[in-house]
C-alpha positions as CSV (number, residue, x, y, z in Angstrom):
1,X,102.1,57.0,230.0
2,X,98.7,58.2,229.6
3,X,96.1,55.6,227.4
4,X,94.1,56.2,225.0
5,X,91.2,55.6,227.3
6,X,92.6,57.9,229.6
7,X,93.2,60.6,226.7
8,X,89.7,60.5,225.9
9,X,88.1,60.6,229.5
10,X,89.5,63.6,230.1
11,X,88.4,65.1,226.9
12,X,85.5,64.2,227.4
13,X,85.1,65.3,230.7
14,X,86.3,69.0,229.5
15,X,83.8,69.2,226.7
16,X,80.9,68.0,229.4
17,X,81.8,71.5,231.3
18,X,82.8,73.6,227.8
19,X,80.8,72.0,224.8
20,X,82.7,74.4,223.3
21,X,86.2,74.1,224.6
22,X,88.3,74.1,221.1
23,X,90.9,72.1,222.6
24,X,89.4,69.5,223.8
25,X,87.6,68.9,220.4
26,X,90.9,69.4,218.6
27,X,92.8,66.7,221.1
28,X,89.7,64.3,220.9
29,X,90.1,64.3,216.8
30,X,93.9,64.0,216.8
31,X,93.3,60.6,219.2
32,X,90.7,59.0,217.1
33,X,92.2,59.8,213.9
34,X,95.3,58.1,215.1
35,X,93.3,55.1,216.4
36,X,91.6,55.3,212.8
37,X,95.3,55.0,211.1
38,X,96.2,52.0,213.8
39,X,92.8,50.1,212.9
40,X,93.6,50.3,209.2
41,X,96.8,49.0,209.4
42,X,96.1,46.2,211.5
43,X,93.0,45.6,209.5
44,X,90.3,46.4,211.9
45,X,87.7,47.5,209.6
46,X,84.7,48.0,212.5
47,X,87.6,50.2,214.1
48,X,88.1,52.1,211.7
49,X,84.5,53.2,211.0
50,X,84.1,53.9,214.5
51,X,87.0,56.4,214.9
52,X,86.0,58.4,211.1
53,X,82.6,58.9,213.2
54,X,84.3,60.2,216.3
55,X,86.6,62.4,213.7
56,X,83.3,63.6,212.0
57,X,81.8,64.0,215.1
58,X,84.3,66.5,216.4
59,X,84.4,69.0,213.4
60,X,87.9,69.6,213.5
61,X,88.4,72.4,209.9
62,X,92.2,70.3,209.8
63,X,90.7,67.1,209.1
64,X,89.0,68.7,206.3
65,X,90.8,66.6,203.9
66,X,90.7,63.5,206.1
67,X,87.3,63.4,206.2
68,X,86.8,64.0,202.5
69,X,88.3,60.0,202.2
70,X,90.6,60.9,199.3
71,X,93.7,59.2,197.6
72,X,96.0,59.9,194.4
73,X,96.8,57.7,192.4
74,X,99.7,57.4,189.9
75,X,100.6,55.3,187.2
76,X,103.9,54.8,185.1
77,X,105.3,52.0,182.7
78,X,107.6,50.5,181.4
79,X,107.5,50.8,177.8
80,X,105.2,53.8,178.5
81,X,102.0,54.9,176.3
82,X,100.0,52.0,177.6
83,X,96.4,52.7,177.8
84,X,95.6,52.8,181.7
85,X,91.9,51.5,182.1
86,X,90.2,52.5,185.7
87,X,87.7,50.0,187.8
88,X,86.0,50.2,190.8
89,X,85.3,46.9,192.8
90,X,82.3,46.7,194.2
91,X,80.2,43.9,196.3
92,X,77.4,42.3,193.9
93,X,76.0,38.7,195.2
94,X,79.1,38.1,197.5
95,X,81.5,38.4,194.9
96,X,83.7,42.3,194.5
97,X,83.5,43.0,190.8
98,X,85.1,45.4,188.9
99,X,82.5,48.1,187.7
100,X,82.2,51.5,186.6
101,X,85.2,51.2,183.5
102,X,87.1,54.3,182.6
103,X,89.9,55.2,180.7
104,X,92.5,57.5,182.8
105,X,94.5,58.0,179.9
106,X,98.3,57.1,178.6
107,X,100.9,56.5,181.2
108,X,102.6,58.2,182.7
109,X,99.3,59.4,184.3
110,X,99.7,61.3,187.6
111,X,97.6,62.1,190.7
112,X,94.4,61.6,190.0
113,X,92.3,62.2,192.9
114,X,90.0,58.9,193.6
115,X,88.0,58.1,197.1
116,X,89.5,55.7,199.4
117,X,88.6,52.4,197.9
118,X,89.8,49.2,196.4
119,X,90.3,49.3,192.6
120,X,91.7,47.4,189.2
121,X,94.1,49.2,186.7
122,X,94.1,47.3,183.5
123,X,97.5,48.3,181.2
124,X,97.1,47.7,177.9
125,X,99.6,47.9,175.0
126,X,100.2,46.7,171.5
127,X,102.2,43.4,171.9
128,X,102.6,42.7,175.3
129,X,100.6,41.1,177.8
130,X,97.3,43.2,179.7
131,X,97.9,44.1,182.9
132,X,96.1,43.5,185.8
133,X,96.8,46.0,188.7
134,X,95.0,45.8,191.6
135,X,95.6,48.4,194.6
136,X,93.7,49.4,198.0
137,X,94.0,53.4,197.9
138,X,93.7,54.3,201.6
139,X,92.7,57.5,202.8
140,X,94.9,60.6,202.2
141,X,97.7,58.3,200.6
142,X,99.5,58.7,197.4
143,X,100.2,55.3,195.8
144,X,102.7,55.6,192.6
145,X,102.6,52.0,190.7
146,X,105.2,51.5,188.1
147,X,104.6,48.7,186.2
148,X,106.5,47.0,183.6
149,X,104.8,45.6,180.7
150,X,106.3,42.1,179.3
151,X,105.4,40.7,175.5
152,X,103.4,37.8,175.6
153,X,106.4,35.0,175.3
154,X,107.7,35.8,178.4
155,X,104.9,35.4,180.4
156,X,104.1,31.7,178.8
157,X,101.0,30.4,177.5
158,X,99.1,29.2,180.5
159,X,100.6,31.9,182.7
160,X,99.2,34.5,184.4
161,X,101.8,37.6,185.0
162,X,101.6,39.3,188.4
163,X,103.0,42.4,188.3
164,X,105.6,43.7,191.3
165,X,103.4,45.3,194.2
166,X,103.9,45.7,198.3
167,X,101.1,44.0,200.1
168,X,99.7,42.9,202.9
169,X,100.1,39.0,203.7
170,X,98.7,37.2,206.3
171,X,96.5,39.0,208.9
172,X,93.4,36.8,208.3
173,X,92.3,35.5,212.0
174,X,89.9,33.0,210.8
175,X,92.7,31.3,208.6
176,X,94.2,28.1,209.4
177,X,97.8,28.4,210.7
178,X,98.2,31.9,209.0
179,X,100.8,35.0,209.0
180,X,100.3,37.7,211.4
181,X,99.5,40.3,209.0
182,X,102.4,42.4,207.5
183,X,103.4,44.1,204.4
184,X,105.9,42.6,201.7
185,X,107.6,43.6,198.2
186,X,106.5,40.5,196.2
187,X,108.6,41.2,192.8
188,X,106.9,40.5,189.6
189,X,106.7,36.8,188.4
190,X,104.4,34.5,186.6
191,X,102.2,31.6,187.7
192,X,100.2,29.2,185.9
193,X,96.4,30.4,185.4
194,X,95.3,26.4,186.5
195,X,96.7,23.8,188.4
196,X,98.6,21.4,186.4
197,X,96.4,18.9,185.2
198,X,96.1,14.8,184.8
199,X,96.3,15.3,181.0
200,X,99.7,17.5,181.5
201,X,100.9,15.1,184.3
202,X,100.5,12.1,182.1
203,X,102.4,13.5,179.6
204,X,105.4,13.9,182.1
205,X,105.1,10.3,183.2
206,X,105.3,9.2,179.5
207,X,108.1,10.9,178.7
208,X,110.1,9.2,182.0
209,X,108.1,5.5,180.8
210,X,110.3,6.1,177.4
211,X,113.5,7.0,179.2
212,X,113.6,5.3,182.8
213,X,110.1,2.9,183.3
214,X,111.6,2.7,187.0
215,X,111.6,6.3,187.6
216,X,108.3,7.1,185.8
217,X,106.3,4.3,188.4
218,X,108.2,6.0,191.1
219,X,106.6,9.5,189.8
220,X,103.1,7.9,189.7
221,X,100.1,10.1,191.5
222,X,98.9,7.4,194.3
223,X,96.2,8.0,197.1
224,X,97.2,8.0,201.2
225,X,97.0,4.2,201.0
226,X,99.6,4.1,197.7
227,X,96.7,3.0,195.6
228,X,98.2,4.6,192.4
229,X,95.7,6.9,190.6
230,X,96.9,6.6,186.6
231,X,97.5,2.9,185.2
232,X,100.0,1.8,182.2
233,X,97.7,1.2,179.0
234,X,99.0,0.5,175.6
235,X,99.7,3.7,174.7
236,X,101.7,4.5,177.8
237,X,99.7,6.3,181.4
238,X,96.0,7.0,181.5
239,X,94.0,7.8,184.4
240,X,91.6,5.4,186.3
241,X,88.2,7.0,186.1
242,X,86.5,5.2,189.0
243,X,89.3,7.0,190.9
244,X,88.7,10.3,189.9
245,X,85.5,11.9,189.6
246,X,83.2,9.2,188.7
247,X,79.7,11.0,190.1
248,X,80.7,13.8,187.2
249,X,81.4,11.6,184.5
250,X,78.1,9.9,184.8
251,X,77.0,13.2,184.4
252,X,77.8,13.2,180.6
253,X,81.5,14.6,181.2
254,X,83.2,11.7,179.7
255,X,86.8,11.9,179.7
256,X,87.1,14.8,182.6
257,X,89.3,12.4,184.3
258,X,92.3,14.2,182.1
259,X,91.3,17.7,183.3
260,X,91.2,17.0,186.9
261,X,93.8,18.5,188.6
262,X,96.4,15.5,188.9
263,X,96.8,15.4,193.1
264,X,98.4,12.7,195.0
265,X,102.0,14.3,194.1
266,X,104.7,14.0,196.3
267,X,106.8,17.3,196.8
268,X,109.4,15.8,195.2
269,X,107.6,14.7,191.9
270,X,105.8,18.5,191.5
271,X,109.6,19.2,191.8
272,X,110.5,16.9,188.9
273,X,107.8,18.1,186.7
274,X,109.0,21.5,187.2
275,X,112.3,20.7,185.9
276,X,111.6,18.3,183.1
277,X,109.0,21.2,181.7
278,X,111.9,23.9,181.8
279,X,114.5,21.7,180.1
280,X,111.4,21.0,177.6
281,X,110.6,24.6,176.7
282,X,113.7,26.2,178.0
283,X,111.8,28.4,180.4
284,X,111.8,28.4,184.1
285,X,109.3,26.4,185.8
286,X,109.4,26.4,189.8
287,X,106.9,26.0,192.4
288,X,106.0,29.2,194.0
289,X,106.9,30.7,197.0
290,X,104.1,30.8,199.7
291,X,104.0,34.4,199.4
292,X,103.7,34.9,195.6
293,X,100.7,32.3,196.0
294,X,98.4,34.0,198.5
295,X,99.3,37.1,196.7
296,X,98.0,35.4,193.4
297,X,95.0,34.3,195.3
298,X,94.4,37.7,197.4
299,X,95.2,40.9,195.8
300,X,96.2,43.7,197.4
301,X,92.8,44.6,199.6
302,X,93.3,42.1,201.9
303,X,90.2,39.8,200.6
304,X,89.4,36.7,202.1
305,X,89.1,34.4,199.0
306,X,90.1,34.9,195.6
307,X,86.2,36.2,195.0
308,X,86.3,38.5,197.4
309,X,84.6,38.1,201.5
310,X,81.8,36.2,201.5
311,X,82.1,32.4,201.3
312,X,80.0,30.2,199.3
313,X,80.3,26.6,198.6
314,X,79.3,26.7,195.1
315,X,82.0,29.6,193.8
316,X,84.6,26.9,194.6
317,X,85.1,22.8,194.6
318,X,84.8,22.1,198.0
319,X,83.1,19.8,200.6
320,X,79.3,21.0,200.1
321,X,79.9,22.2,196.5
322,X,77.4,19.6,194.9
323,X,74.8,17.4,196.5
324,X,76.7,14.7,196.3
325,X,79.4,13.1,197.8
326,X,82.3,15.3,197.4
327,X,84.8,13.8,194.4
328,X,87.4,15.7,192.1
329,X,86.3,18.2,188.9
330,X,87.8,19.0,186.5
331,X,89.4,22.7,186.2
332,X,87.3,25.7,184.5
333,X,83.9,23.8,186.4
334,X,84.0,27.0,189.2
335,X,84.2,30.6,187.0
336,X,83.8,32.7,190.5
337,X,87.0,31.2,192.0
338,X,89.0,33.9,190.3
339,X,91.8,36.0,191.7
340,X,91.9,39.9,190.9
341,X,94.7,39.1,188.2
342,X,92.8,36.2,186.9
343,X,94.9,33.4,188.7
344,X,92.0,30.0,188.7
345,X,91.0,27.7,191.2
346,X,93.1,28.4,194.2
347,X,90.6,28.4,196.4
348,X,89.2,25.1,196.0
349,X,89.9,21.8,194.2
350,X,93.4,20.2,195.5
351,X,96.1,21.9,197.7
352,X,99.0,23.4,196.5
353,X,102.6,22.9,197.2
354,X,104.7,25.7,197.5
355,X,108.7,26.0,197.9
356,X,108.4,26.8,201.5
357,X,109.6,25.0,204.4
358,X,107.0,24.9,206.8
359,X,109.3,24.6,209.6
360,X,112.5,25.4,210.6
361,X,114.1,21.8,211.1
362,X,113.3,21.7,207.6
363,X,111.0,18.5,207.5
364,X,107.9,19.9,206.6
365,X,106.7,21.9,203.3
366,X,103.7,24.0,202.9
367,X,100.9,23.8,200.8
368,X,98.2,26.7,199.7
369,X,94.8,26.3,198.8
370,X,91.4,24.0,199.9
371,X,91.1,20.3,198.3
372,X,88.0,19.0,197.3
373,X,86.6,17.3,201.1
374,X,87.9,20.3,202.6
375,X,85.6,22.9,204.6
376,X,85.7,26.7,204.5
377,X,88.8,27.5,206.2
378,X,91.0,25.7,204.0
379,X,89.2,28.0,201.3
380,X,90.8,31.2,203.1
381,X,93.9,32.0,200.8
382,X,95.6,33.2,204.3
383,X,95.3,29.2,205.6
384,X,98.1,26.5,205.3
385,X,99.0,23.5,205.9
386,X,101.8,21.3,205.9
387,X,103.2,17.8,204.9
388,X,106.4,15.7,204.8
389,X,107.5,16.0,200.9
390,X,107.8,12.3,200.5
391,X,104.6,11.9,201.3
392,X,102.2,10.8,198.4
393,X,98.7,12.9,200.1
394,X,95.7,11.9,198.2
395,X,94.9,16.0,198.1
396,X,98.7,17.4,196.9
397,X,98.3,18.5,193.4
398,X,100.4,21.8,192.1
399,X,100.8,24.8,190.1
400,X,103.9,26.3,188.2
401,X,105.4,29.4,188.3
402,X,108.2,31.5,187.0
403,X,110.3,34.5,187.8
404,X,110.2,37.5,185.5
405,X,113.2,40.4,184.6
């Protein structure tokens, strides 16, 4: 079978005799636009760019279109009549930001032309949730979202809804231990906008202290050595500042020791607090799957962190966030470790446990996200990494999530 090298060698070698040999420039276009449409989907951005030039370069009048770099873009809903607001994201100081706000009208709202790009639909209606849709429109595709709106109840308070999509996971060859890139349905669910905190913790361990003191001590959030991190004070569990976070509460933060995100949580125990919350509120709570996390941390463009491709220490709580020696913060302290539908602090701060086994004897589970001492590549929503779930790690915290209609 003749290669792609080959192909173009001896186009190339016809055009050196005939600059103007029509088939040669015809059969040089369709090989590098089908080595453009093989670099996007394997994520090959330099690629890509390479083979438009080679495209533009041959003036083919079929590519017309191709060349032009348009998508369409449709949008329908469930109730329908929501308002269907239009961003563009765009790099500003290493973070993509949503810019340039237009209304596109009422849904259903079909085909509307839009360069090749990655954007954010916002949906929003009278009594139900906003919508946060982000979408990668590649060139000469038609991408029809259809998106159903939920009323504010369902989702939860603390919950952050993200809507049913296909997209890319994995594919990130810097990441730790990550998924060859490929494309997934991840249906619609819900997952908490922060990790769950010592103040929510606490008030899990309380309720077992009152019911089973045995099993609440079992539950207890302890560092690597089993030094437990919360201590029982007359009023039940309260966290031991010197243990988390003491450089920020000198800092005039007193009491941030209860908005840390609780870590040192066995698989096990983020298990148990998942249930004793939905028999509490008679809603689901669950960990979430690996891939509804890193698609709550990524998007749909196939960014590298939640912010977007450029890493900085200081959008997220990691290793060289501060100068000092790195400790725990409290959540809301990093406002650029954002996901395009508004998902907090998976980036940095503790890792995450998901419901994922990591391997396939089944002794392993996974966790998302970069702790607090960890370096850049932890940061990378595509990394993981793994643990026995009867461990008590010092970095294992968690974050809830829920399945929708």
């Amino acid at each position: 079978m003749t290669t792609f090298g080959e192909a173009v060698a001896r186009f190339s070698q016809a055009l050196a005799h005939d600059p103007d040999n029509r088939e040669a420039r015809e059969g040089l276009a369709d090989l590098f636009v089908s080595q453009y449409r093989k670099a996007v989907r394997e994520g090959d951005e330099s690629e890509a760019i390479y083979c438009e030039s080679m495209v533009r370069q041959y003036t083919v009048k079929r590519y017309t279109a191709f060349l032009k770099g348009e998508g369409t873009l449709s949008v329908s809903s469930t109730p329908q009549g929501a308002e269907v607001w239009f961003y563009r994201y765009e790099e500003r100081d290493r973070v993509l930001r949503p810019v340039d706000a237009r209304m596109l009208g009422y849904t259903p709202v079909e085909e509307v032309a839009l360069p090749q790009g990655s954007y954010l639909i916002v949906l929003r209606a009278g009594g139900y949730r906003d919508v946060y849709y982000p979408v990668r429109l590649e060139r000469q595709a038609t991408h029809r979202a259809t998106i159903k709106l939920y009323p504010h109840a369902e989702i939860g308070d603390g919950f952050v809804y993200v809507p049913e999509s296909e997209v890319f996971i994995g594919g990130d060859r810097e990441a730790i231990d990550g998924f060859p890139k490929e494309k997934k349905l991840v249906r619609s669910f819900a997952i908490q906008e922060f990790p769950v905190t010592f103040r929510r913790y606490i008030e899990f361990l309380n309720a077992w202290l009152a019911a089973d003191p045995e099993e609440a001590e079992r539950l207890i959030p302890r560092l690597d050595e089993g030094i437990p991190l919360v201590v029982l004070g007359s009023k039940g569990y309260e966290p031991i500042p010197d243990l988390i976070g003491p450089e920020a509460r000198t800092l005039g933060r007193p009491g941030m020791e209860y908005d840390v995100p609780v870590f040192g949580v066995d698989f096990e125990s983020a298990e148990a607090y998942c249930a004793w919350r939905a028999e509490a509120t008679g809603m689901e709570f669950r960990l979430p799957s690996e891939e509804e996390w890193e698609k709550a941390g990524r998007g749909t463009d196939g960014r590298v962190f939640p912010w977007g491709n450029q890493f900085d220490p200081t959008f997220c709580k990691s290793r060289l966030s501060r100068p000092w020696a790195p400790e725990p913060e409290p959540i809301k302290s990093f406002p650029e470790d954002i996901s395009p539908y508004g998902v907090r602090d998976m980036a940095g701060g503790v890792r995450e446990w998901c419901d994922d086994w990591y391997n396939e004897a089944q002794g392993l589970r996974v966790l998302r996200g970069g702790a607090w001492v960890d370096t850049e590549r932890y940061m990378r929503c595509a990394s993981r990494s793994f643990l026995d779930p009867v461990l008590s790690k010092g970095l294992a915290g968690f974050r809830c999530a829920r399945s929708l209609r």
